[in-house]
N, C-alpha and C positions, 0 to 999 in steps of 0.2 A: 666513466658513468654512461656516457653516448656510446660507447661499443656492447656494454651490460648489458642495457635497455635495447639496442637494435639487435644483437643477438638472442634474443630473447622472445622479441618480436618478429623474428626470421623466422623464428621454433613455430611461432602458432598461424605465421603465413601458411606453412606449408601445413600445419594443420587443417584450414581454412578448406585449403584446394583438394585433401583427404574426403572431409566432408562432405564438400562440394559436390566429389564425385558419387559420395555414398547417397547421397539422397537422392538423386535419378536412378538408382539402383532397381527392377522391379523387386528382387528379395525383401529389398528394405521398405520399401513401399506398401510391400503387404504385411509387413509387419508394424500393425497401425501405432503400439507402445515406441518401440524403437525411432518410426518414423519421427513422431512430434518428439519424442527425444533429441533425434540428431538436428531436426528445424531449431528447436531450439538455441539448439549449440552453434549453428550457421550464423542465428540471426545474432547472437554474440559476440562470435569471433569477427563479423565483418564490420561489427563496428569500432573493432582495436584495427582488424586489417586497415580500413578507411584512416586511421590515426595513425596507423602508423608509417603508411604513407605521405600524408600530410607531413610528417615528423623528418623522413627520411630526405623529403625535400627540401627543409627548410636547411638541414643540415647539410646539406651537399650544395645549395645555395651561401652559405656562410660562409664554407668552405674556398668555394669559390671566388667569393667578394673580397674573404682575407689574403687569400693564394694573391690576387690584383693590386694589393695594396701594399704589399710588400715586395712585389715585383716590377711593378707599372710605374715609368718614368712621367705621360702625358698626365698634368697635373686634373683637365678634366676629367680624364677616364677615372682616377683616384676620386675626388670626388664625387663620382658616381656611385664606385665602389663604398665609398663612406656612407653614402646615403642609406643605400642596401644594407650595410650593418646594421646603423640605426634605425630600420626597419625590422628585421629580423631578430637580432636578438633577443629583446623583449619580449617577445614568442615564444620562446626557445624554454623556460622557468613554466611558464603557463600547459603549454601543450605536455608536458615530460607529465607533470601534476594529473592532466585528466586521464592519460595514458594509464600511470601509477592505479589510480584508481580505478581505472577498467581493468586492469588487471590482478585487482584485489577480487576474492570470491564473493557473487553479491548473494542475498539468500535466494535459493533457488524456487521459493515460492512466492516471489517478490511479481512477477508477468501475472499471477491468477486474477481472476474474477474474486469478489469477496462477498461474505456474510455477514451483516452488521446489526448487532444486538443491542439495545438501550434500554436500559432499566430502569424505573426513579427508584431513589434509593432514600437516603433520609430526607426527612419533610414531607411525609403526607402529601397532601393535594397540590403544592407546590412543586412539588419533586415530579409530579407525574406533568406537570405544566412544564415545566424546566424539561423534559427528558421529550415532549413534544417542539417544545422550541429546537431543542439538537436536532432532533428528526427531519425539520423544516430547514434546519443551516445546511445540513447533507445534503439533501435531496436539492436545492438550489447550487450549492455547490460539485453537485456533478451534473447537472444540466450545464455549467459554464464548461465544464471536460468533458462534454456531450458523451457521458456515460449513464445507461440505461439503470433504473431504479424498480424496484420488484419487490412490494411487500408479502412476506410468506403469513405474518403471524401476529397480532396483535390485540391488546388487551387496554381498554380505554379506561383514563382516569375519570373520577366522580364530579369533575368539575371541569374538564379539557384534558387535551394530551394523553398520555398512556403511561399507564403502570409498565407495560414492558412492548415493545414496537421488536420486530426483527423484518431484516428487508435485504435482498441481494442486488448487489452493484455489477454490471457486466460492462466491460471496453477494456482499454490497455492500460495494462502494468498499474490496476487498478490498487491490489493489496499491498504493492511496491510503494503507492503512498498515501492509503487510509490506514495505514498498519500504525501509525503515529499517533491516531487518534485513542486507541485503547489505554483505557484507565478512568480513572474518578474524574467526573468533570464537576465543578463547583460554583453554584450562584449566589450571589450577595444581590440582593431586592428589596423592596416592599411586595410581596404578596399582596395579589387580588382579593383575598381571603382577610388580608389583616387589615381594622378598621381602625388601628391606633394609628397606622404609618409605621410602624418600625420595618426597620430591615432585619431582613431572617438570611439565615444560610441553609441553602439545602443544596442534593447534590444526584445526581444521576450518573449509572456506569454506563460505561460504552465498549463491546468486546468487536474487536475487526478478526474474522477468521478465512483464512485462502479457502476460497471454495474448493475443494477437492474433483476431482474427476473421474470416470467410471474406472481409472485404468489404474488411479489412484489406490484405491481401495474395491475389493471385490466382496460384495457382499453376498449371502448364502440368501435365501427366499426363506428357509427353514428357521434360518433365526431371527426373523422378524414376525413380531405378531402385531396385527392390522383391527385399528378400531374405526368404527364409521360411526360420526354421529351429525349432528342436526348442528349447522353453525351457529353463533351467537353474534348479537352487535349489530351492526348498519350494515345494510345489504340489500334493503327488501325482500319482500314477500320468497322468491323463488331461493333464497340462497337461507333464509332463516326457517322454511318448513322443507327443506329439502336433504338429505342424506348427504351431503357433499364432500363432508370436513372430514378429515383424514389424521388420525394419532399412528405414526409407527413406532414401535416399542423394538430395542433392538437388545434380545434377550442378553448374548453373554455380557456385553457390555453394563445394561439397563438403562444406557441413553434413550429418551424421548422425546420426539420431536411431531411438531401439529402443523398442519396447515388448513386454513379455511379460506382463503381470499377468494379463490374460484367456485363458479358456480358447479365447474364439473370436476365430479368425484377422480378421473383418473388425472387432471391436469395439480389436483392439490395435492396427490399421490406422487405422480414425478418434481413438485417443488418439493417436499415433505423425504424423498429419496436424497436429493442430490445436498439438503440441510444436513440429515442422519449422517451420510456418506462423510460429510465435512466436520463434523462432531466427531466420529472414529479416526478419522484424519486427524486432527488436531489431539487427541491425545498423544500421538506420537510427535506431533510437531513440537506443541509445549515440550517437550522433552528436550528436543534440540536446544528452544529459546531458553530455558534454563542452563543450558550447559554452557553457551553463549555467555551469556546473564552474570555468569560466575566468574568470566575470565572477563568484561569490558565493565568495569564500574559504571561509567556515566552514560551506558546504552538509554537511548531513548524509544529503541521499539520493541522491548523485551514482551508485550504482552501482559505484562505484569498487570493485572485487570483491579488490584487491591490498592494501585500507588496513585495518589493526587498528584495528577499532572496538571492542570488549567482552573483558573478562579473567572467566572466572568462577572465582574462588580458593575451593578447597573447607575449608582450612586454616581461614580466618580467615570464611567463610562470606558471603564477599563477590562482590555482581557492581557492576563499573566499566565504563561506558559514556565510553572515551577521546575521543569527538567535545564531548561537552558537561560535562566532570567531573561526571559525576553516579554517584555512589558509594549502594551500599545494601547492608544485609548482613541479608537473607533469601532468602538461595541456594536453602536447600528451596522455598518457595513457588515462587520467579522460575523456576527450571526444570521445578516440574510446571505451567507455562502464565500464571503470574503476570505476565504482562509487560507489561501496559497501562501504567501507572504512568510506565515508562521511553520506552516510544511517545511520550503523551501529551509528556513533556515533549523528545522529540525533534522533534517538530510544535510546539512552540512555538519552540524553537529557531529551526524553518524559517520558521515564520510572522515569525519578526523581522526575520529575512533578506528577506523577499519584501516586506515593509513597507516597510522601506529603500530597496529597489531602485525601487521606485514612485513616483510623484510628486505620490501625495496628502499 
């Protein structure tokens, strides 16, 4: 198994040093697609190379300890060598495991920036409450992963919160793990609205999509048609009598996307771009997560934007994540941004999934 694994791991050293040289290339260098292609692949492989030197050490250490112990008449040197064992081995199951999994294919739109859309969905005025409460866990919770937050588009509810909120998340390997959050999120309450006391259920969706990039997707100028109108909502004077807001209509398709957040017409035009851009994107991506989808039953980041995934019960102070039963009852924390904990073990989750699928 240790000879499988390190020849195998030889294979993508020397890939590693390939790379390496290709990227000081000036050819490849002015080839700006290729370029962040091969970085990509650099910054990849050097982190199985780093493992897999770690690995090769420990194994040539064992080697070593056992070679002494089997040979070594001075009872203290044996002793020494025992210790070493019992250091090492126990390493040895651990480290093989993370390697396995870096060497499973991750999804390749996992590093993006992302786009994150919430809607309230059933429950009326509740729903638009509940689906600002998510907006507010978000955006707390990526100030703790000090990644930058960017509302493109949003539409307030008649009492609080928003009918539907969209906003872009920028820093690392940001869609590698907001991708977990997509699906029906669900609340059990008493509404501010209800004067009986009862508890109601309502529910808000949440879609996480890889921001696309210009290299991504090339768009024609010819098939976009361009609306300018006068923003609506909170903004003051200059942003609500002002031509600012920006609809692109992206004809073959018939995707449409708005931006009004800025006051300046060509800054809501390039957020309103780079949304559009990630919408014709994702039609082709969905396609992949579907295919996906079909061969890993208990995937938990398919996208699938229709499947109840989380209940948060304010009664009993609980949130349940229905993909992996995993139950915890600190609702206050979890909603002002606490959500690592449940990620974390939604990636392990997947990671067993992808283990299995593999044929290490």
């Amino acid at each position: 198994m240790n000879n499988v694994l390190l020849e195998r791991l030889d294979g993508l050293s020397a890939k590693f040093e390939e790379v390496s040289t290709l990227i000081s290339d000036p050819s490849v260098i002015s080839d700006t697609k290729r370029f962040i292609k091969l970085n990509k692949e650099y910054a990849d492989l050097e982190k199985i190379v780093k493992k897999r030197d770690e690995y090769a050490l420990l194994l040539k250490n064992l080697e070593e300890a056992d070679f002494i112990l089997a040979n070594e008449k001075d009872e203290e040197i044996r002793e020494m060598a025992k210790a070493e064992i019992d250091e090492i081995a126990p390493k040895i199951a651990p480290i093989e495991e993370e390697i396995k999994l870096l060497l499973v294919p991750a999804d390749p739109q996992d590093c993006k920036n992302a786009i994150v859309e919430i809607r309230g969905g059933t429950g009326g005025d509740e729903a638009s409450i509940f689906a600002g409460d998510l907006f507010k866990m978000y955006v707390k919770y990526c100030e703790s992963k000090g990644w930058k937050t960017e509302v493109t588009s949003c539409s307030e509810g008649a009492v609080g919160g928003y009918k539907e909120i969209i906003f872009t998340v920028s820093g690392e390997n940001v869609y590698g793990i907001l991708k977990y959050e997509s699906g029906v999120h669900r609340v059990q309450r008493v509404p501010a609205t209800e004067s009986q006391g009862r508890v109601h259920t309502s529910a808000a969706t949440v879609a996480v999509l890889p921001e696309a990039e210009e290299f991504d997707i090339e768009l024609k100028e010819n098939d976009i048609r361009t609306d300018i109108f006068c923003a609506s909502g909170h903004g003051g004077q200059s942003v609500n009598t002002t031509y600012s807001a920006i609809r692109l209509v992206h004809i073959p398709t018939g995707i449409t996307v708005q931006c009004q957040d800025e006051k300046s017409q060509l800054k809501n035009k390039a957020k309103a771009l780079v949304e559009l851009r990630t919408r014709i994107y994702n039609m082709e991506y969905q396609k992949y997560l579907d295919e996906i989808a079909s061969k890993r039953k208990t995937m938990v980041s398919t996208g699938d934007r229709s499947a109840k995934i989380r209940t948060y019960n304010y009664p009993q102070g609980r949130i349940t994540d229905h993909r992996i039963n995993y139950t915890i009852y600190n609702l206050p924390a979890f909603t002002n941004g606490d959500i690592q904990d449940c990620i974390d073990h939604l990636i392990i989750a997947e990671n067993a999934e992808r283990l299995k699928e593999s044929e290490l």
